[in-house]
NUMARMAR-381389 format. One line per 8 residues: number of its first residue (from 1); their letters; for each residue x, z, y of C-alpha. Coordinates in nm, 2 decimals. Example, Ala and Ser with C-alpha at 12.3 -4.5 7.8 and 13.67 -1.06 7.14 Angstrom:
residues 2
1	AS	1.23,0.78,-0.45 | 1.37,0.71,-0.11
//
This chain:
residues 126
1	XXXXXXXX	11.33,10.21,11.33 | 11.58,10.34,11.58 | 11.87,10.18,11.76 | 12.09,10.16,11.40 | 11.77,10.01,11.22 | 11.68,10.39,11.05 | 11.37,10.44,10.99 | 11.27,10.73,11.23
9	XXXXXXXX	11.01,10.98,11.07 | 10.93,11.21,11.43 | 10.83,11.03,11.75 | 11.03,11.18,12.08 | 10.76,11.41,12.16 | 10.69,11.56,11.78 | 10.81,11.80,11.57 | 10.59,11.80,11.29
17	XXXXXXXX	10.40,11.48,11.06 | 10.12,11.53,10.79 | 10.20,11.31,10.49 | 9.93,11.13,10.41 | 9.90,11.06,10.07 | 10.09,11.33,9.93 | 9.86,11.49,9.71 | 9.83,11.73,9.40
25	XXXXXXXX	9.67,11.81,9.09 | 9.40,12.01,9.10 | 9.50,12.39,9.15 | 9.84,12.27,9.07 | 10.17,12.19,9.22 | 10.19,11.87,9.03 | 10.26,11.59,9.28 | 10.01,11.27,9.16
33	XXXXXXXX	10.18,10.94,9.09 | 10.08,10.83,9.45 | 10.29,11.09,9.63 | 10.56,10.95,9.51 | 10.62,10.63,9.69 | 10.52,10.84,10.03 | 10.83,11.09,9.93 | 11.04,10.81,9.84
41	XXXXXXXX	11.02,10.68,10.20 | 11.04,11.04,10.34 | 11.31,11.09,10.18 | 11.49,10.74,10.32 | 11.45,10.85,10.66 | 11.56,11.18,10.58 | 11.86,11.04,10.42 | 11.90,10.78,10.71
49	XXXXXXXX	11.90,11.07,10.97 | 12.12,11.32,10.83 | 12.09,11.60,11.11 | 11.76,11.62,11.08 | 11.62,11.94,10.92 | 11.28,12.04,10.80 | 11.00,12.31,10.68 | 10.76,12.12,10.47
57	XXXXXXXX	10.45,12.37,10.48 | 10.22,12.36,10.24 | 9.80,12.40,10.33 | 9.50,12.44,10.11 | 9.13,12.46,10.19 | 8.94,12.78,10.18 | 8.81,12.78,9.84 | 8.91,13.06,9.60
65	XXXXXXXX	9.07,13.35,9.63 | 9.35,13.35,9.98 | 9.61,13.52,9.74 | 9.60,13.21,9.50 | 9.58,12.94,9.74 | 9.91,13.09,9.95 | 10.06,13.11,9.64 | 9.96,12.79,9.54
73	XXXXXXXX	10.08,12.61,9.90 | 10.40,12.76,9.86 | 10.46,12.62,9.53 | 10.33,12.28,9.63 | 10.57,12.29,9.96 | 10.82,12.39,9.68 | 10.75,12.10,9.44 | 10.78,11.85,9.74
81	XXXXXXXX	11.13,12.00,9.91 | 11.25,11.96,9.50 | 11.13,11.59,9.50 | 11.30,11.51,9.80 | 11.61,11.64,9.61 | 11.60,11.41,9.35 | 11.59,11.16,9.58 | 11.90,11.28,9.78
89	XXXXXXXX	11.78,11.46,10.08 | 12.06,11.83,10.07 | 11.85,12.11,9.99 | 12.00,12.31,10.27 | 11.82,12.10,10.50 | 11.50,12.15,10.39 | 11.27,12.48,10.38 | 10.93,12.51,10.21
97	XXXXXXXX	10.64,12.75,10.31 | 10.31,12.82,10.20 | 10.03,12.87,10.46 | 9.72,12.91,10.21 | 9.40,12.89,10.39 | 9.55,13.03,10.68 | 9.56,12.76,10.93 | 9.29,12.50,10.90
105	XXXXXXXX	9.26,12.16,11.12 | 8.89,12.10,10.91 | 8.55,12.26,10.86 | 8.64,12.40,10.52 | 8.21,12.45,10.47 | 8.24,12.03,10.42 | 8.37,11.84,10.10 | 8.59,11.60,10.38
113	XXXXXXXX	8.71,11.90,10.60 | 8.84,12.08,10.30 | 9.02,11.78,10.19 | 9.17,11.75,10.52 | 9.29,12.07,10.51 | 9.47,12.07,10.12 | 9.73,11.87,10.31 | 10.16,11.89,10.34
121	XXXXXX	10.31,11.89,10.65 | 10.65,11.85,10.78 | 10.81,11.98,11.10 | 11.15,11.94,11.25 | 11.34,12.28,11.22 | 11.65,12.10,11.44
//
């Protein structure tokens, strides 16, 4: 919380958080159930704080082909900027980009490190 009792989604010193527990259906941009309540108190703070701007960036692992899963992080970044929406948070302060395979944080040759790396991430634009 900050000084008027908002919940505050970016420390001092970060610009960017991975939302744990947001997740989608396999090869699909369909948020699961569980996302949801992690959105819905994404989308508080963004609503609580509104001069903050953000790029939600989509990552997948390496499996498949790197055309699909690009396309496939951008539409996932894409389904979560639309959630956040619905929920209030201005479209215009929001951006969503798809990084495929492209920037990893996991051994993608390990069942845990590529389900590290199918992850959403969101950075302060402002």
């Amino acid at each position: 919380m900050n000084e008027r009792g908002c919940p505050v989604l970016f420390e001092a010193d970060e610009a960017s958080l991975v939302l744990e527990g947001v997740n989608f259906e396999t090869s699909s941009a369909q948020l699961t159930p569980e996302a949801a309540s992690v959105l819905d108190r994404v989308a508080t703070a963004l609503n609580d704080n509104p001069d903050v701007r953000v790029r939600v960036i989509g990552h997948t692992d390496a499996s498949g082909a790197r055309a699909f899963n690009v396309q496939l992080s951008q539409a996932r970044a894409e389904s979560v900027t639309a959630y956040l929406a619905t929920r209030g948070v201005r479209a215009e302060r929001m951006e969503a980009m798809g990084v495929g395979p492209d920037r990893p944080i996991a051994d993608n040759s390990t069942a845990e490190g590529r389900r590290t790396n199918r992850r959403v991430v969101l950075e302060r634009i402002n």
